[in-house]
C-alpha positions as CSV (number, residue, x, y, z in Angstrom):
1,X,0.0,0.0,0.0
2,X,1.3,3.3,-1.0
3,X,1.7,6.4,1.6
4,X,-1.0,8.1,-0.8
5,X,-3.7,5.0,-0.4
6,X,-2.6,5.1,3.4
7,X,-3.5,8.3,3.5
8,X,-6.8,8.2,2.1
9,X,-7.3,4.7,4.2
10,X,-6.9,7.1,7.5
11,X,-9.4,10.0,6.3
12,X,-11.9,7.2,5.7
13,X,-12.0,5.8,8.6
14,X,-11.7,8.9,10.2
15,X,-15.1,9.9,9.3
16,X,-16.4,6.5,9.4
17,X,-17.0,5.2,6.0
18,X,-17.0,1.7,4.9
19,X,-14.7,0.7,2.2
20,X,-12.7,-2.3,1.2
21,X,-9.3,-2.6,0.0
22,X,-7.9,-4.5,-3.5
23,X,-10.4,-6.0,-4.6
24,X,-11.1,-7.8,-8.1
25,X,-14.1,-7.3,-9.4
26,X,-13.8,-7.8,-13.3
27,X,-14.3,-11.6,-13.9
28,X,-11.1,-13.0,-15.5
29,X,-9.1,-10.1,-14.8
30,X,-7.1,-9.9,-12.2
31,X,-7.2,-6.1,-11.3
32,X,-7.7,-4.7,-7.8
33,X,-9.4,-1.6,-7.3
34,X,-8.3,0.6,-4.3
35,X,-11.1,1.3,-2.7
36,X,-14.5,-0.7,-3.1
37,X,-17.8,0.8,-1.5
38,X,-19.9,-2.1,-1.9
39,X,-23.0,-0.8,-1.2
40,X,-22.9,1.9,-3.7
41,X,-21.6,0.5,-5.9
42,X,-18.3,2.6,-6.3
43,X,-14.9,2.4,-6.6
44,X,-12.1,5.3,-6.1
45,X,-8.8,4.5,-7.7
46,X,-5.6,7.0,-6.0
47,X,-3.4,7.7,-9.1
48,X,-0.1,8.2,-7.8
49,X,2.4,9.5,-9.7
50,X,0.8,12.0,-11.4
51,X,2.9,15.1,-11.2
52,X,6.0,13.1,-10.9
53,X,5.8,10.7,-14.1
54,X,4.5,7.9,-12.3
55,X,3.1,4.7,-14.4
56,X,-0.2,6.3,-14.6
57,X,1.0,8.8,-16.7
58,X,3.1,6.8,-19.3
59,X,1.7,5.7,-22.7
60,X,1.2,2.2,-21.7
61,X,0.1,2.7,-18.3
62,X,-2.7,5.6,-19.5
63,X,-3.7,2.7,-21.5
64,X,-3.8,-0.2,-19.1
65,X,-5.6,2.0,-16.5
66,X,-8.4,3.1,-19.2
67,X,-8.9,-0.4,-19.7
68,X,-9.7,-1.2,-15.8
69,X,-11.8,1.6,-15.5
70,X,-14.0,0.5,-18.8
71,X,-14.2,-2.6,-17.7
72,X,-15.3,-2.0,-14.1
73,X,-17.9,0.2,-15.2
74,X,-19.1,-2.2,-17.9
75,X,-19.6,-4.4,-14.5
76,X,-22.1,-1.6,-13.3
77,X,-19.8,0.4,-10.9
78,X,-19.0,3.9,-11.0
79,X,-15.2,4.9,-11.2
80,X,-13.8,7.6,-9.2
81,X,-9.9,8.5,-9.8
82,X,-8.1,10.9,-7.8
83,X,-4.9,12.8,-8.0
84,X,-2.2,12.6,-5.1
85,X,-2.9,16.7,-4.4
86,X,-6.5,15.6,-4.3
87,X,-5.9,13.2,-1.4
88,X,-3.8,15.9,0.3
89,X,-6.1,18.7,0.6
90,X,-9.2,16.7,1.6
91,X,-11.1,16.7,-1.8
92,X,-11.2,12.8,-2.7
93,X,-12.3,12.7,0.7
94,X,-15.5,15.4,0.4
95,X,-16.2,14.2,-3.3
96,X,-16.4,10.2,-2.2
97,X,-19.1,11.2,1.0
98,X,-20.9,13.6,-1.3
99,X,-21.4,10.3,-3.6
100,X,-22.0,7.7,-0.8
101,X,-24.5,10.6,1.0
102,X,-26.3,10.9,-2.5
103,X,-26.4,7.1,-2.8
104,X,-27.9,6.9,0.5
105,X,-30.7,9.7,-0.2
106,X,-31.7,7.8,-3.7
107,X,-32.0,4.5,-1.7
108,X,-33.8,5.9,1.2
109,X,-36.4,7.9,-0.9
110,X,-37.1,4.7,-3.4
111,X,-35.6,6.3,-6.2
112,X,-33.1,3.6,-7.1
């Protein structure tokens, strides 16, 4: 686990949201996903690297990662990537409740 995923790790729990961690939830593939919120169906992928030339950002890795992410959503989850300055500052954090909190209202009022 990266310092970045530890990170986010810690500011989940911190305001108590359920996740799980490396999961592989495209049959046949053997890709793990970060973080897995079951419930709503979601997953949020940390892409480290990013400013730094990491293997998110080469050719081959751009590729590799657009194929997980098709692929996962093809399996009916929604994707949510975010940048290691996006960790920092709190915002993968405020964007992933604001889902699981709109989740939660759709499911509560019947709307799903």
């Amino acid at each position: 686990m990266s310092k970045l995923e530890l990170a986010m790790e810690k500011q989940l729990q911190a305001v108590g949201v359920s996740f799980e961690r490396e999961l592989m939830l495209v049959p046949g593939r053997r890709f793990r996903f970060d973080f897995t919120f079951r419930s709503a169906g979601l997953v949020a992928e940390i892409e480290g690297g990013t400013w730094s030339g990491g293997r998110h950002t080469t050719g081959a890795g751009f590729r590799k990662d657009c194929e997980k992410y098709n692929l996962a959503s093809l399996e009916g989850w929604t994707v949510m990537r975010f940048t290691s300055d996006m960790v920092k500052k709190g915002l993968a954090l405020e964007q992933i409740v604001a889902y699981l909190d709109q989740e939660e209202a759709q499911a509560s009022s019947g709307e799903l």
